[in-house]
Every structure is written in C-alpha cells, then in structure tokens.
C-alpha positions in Angstrom: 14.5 0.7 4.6 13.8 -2.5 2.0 16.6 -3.4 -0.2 14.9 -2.4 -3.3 13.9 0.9 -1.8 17.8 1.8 -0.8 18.4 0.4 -4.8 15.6 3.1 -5.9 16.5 6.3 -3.4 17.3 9.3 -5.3 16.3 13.0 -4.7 13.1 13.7 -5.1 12.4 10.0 -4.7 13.8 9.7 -1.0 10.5 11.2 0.3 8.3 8.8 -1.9 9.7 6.0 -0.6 10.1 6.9 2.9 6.2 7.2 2.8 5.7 4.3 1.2 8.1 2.7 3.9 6.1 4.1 6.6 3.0 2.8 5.3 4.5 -1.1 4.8 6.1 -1.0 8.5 2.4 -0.2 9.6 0.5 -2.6 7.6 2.9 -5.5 7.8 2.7 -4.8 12.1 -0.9 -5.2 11.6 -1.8 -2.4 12.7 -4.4 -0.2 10.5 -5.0 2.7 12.4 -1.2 3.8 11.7 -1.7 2.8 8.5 -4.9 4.8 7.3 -2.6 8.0 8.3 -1.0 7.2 4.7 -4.1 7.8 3.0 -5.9 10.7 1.4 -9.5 11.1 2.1 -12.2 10.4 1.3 -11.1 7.7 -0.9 -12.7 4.3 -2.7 -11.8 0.8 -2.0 -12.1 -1.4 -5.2 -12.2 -5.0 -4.9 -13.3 -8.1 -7.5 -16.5 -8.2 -5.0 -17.5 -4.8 -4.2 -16.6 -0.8 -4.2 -16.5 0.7 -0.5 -16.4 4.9 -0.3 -13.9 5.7 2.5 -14.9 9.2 3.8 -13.2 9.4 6.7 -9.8 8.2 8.9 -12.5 5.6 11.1 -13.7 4.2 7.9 -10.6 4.0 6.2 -8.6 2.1 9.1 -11.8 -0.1 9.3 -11.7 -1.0 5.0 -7.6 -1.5 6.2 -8.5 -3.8 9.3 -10.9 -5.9 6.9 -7.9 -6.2 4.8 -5.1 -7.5 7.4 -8.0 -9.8 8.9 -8.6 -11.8 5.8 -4.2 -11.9 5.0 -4.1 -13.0 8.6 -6.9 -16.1 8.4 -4.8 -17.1 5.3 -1.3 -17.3 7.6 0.1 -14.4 6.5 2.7 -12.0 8.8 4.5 -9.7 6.9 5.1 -8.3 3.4 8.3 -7.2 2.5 8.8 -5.4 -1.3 11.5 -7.0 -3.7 11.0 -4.2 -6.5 10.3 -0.6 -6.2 10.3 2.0 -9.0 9.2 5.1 -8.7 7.8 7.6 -11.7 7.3 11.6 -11.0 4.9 13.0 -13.0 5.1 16.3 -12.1 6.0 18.2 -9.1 3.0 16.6 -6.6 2.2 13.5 -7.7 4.3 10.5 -8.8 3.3 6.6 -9.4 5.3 3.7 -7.6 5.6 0.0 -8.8 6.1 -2.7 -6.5 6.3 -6.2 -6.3 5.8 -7.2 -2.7 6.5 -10.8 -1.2 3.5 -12.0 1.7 4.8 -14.2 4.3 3.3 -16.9 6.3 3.7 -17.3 9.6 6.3 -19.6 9.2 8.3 -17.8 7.1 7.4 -19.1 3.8 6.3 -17.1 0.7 2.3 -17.0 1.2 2.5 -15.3 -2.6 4.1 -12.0 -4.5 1.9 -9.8 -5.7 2.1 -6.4 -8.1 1.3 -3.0 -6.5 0.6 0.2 -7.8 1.1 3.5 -5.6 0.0 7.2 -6.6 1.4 9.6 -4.0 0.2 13.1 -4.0 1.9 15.8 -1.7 -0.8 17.9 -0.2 0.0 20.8 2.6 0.2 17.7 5.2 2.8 16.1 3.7 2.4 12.7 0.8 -0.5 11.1 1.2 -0.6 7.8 -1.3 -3.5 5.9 -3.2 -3.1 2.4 -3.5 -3.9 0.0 -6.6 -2.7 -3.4 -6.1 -3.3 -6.8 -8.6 -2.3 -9.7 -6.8 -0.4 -12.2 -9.0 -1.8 -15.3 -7.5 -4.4 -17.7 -8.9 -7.5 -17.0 -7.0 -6.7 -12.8 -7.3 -7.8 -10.1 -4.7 -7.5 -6.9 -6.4 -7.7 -3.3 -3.9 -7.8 -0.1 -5.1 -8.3 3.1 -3.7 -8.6 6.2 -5.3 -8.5 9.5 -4.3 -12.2 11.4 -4.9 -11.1 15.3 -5.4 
C-alpha cells in the first residue's frame, strides 16, 4: 500500500483505499482490463475533447486502454499517489482526494496531477467513479460518472 494510503487507513476507510489501491496497481501495470473491474457501469468518460458513454466492461477497458496509450507515447510508467484523503458521506458512498505523481520511463516526474474518486459499495463489492484534473499546463481532464 502507498505511503499516503497507510497515513490515511482507518476503519471504514481501510476498504476505500484498498480499492482504490487495487485500481492504481492495475492502471500503473498497464493493464486496463484489470482495471475496468474497478468501475461501475455503464458509466461516462469526460474529457476537454469529447464525452464517451461506457455501457459495458469491453467498452470501459477500451476508453481505459485509450488512456494508458496516450500516458505511454508521452514516457510515462507508473503513477504512484503522494496524498490520499478520504470523505464518507454516508454509509455507501464516500469521495477520495488524491494527488498522484506520473513517472517517466526513466524515473523522473512526467507531472502530478489532482484526482477525485467517488466509491460506491454495491452488492459486488466498491465500485469507484473517477474525476481527475491534471495540474499540468496543457491539461487532460477524465471523468467518469456513474449513470443510475
């Protein structure tokens, strides 16, 4: 587990972050269909160019695999979080804060950029729906929201 997740576990939050842990380890290995298992569908990709409807696992790990391809033609490896705060709102949903660090290939910092997570536990377990502002100065923005 990351650093600032350890810094941030406390009951109820253990569960949060261990999803959102299992979701970086997938996305940072490059590997999208482990990573669209995170997800709640159908759900909405949002970025500055376009809106994408996600209504089902295929097209999910698809939107995800567009995602890594375009972080991996810019160099980048791995992301690692250096914050992480978690806020319940009730007893099935809660909203996690991050700030995550990209790296290159090389090991340097390709950029940090702000993400929002909304987890929601559902009978399968915590699914999550991801908002994230990059920081940087030509900015990427994804969002996905859940369509119930």
């Amino acid at each position: 587990m990351c650093a600032a997740c350890e810094d941030a576990v406390a009951e109820p939050h253990g569960a949060i972050l261990e999803a959102l842990e299992a979701y970086q380890r997938a996305f940072s290995a490059h590997r999208p269909e482990l990573a669209r298992r995170s997800y709640h569908c159908p759900c909405t990709f949002v970025d500055a160019q376009s809106v994408t409807v996600c209504s089902s696992p295929a097209e999910i790990e698809d939107a995800l695999g567009a995602i890594i391809q375009s972080l991996e033609a810019r160099g980048w490896s791995h992301s690692e979080w250096s914050e992480v705060f978690v806020r319940p709102l009730d007893d099935t949903r809660a909203i996690v804060s991050t700030v995550a660090i990209r790296h290159a290939s090389d090991g340097s910092e390709l950029e940090r950029i702000g993400g929002t997570y909304a987890f929601l536990k559902t009978d399968e377990g915590l699914s999550l729906i991801h908002i994230s502002e990059p920081t940087r100065r030509t900015p990427i923005s994804y969002a996905v929201f859940c369509l119930k």
